[in-house]
C-alpha positions as a Markdown table, in Angstrom:
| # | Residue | x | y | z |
|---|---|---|---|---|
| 1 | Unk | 110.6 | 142.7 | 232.3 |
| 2 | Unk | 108.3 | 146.2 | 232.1 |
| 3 | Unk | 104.6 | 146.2 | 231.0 |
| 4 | Unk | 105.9 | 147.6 | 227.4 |
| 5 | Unk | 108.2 | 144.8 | 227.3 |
| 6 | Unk | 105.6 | 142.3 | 228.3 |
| 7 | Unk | 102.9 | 143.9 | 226.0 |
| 8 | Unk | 105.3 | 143.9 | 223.0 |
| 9 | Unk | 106.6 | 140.3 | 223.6 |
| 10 | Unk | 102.5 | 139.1 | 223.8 |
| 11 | Unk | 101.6 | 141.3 | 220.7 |
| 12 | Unk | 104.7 | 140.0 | 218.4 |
| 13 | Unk | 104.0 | 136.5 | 219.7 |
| 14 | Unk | 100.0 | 136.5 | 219.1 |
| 15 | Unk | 101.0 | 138.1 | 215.3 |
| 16 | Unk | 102.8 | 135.5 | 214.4 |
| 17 | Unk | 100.8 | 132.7 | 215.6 |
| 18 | Unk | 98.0 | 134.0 | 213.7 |
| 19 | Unk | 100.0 | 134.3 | 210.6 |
| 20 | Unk | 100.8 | 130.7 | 210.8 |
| 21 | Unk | 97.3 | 129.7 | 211.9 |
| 22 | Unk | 96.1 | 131.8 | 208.7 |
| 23 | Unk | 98.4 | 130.5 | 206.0 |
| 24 | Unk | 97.8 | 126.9 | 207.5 |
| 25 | Unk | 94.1 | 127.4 | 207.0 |
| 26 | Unk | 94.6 | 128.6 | 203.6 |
| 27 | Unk | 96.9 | 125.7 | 202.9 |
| 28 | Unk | 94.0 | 123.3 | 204.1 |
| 29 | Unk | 91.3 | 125.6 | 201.9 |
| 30 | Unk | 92.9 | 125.4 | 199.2 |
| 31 | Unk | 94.1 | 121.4 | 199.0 |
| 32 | Unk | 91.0 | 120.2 | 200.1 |
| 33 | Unk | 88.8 | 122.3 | 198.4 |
| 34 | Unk | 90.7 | 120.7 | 195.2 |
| 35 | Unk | 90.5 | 117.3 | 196.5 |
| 36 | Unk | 87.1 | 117.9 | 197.4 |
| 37 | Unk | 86.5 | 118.7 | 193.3 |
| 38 | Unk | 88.2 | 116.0 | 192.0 |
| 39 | Unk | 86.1 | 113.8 | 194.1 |
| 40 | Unk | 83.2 | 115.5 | 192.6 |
| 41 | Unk | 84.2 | 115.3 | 189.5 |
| 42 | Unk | 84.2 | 111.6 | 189.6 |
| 43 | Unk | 80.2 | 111.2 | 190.3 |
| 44 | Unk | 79.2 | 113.5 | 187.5 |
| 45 | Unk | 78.3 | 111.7 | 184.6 |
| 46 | Unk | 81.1 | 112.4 | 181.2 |
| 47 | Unk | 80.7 | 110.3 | 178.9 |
| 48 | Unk | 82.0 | 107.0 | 180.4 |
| 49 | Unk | 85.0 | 108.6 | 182.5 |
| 50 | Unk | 83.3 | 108.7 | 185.8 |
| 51 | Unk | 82.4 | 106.5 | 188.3 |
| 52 | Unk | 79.3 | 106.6 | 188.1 |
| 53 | Unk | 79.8 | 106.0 | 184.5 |
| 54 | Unk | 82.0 | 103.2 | 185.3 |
| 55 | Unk | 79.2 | 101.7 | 187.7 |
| 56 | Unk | 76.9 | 102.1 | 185.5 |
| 57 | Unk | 78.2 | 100.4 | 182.0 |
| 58 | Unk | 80.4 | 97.8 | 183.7 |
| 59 | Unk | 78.8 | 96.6 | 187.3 |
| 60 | Unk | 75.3 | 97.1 | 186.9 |
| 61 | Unk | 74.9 | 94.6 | 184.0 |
| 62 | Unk | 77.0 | 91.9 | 185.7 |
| 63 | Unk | 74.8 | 92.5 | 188.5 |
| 64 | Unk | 71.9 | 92.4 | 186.0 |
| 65 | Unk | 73.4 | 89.2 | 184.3 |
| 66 | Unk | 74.3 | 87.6 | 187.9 |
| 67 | Unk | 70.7 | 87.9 | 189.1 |
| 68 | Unk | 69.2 | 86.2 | 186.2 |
| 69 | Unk | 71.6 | 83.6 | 185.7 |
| 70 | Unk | 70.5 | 83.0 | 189.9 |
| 71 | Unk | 66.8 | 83.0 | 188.9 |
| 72 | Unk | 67.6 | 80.2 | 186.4 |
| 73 | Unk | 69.6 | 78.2 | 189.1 |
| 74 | Unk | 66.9 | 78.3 | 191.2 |
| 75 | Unk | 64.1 | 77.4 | 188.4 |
| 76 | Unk | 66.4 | 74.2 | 187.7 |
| 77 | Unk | 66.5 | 73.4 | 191.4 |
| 78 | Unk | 63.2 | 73.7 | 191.8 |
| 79 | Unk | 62.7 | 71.2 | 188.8 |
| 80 | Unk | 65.2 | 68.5 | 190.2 |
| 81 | Unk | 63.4 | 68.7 | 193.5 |
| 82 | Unk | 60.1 | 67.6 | 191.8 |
| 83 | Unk | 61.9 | 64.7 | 189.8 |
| 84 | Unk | 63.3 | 63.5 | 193.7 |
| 85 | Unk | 60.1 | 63.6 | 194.5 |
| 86 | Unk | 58.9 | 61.7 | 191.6 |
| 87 | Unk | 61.8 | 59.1 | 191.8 |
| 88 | Unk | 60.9 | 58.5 | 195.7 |
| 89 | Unk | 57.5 | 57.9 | 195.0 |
| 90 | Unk | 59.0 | 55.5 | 192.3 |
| 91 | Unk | 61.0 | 53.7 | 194.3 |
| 92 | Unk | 58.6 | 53.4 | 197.3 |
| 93 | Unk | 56.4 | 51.5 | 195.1 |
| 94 | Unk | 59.1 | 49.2 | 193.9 |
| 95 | Unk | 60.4 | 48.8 | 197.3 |
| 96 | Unk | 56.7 | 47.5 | 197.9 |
| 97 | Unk | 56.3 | 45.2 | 194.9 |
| 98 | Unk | 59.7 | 43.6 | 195.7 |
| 99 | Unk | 58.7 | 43.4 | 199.2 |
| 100 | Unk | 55.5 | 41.6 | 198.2 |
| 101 | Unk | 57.4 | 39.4 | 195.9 |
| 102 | Unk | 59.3 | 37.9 | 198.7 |
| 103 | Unk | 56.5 | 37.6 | 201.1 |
| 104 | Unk | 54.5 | 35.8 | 198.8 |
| 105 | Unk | 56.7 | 32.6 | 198.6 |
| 106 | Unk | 56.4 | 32.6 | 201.5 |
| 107 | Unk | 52.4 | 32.7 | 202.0 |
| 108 | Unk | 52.5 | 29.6 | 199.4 |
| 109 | Unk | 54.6 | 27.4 | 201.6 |
């Protein structure tokens, strides 16, 4: 092979990997810059098609709703706790009296 061979043979083969690189990155451009604005498209606010609208009107109040109903679980807990407390304190002072009622039979005798 001669230099004009050689050169030709580099040149054709350096032309057409640039054509392919160039429509390839086109091809990319052009998908994922529509990808990229449907994606978009989504997170802008329209009237209750987005999903940000969708997050908005449907998760946040269960969220909302979910959180309270978990403050109210935990106001009842708290209440049960002090009636335990109160039953204990019952029942320790039963415990005594019916302790006391056996041990005094037994004082008489």
């Amino acid at each position: 092979m001669d230099a004009a061979t050689l050169t030709a043979t580099v040149s054709s083969s350096l032309f057409i990997a640039g054509f392919v690189g160039g429509v390839a990155r086109w091809y990319v451009k052009q998908h994922s810059t529509e990808a990229l604005k449907e994606y978009l498209q989504e997170l802008k606010p329209n009237h209750g098609g987005s999903l940000n609208d969708a997050v908005k009107l449907e998760i946040l109040p269960i969220i909302k709703s979910v959180k309270e109903d978990i403050k109210e679980i935990k106001g009842d807990v708290k209440e049960l706790r002090t009636h335990q407390i109160e039953i204990v304190k019952d029942l320790s002072r039963l415990e005594g009296r019916v302790q006391a009622h056996i041990e005094e039979p037994r004082l008489k005798e």
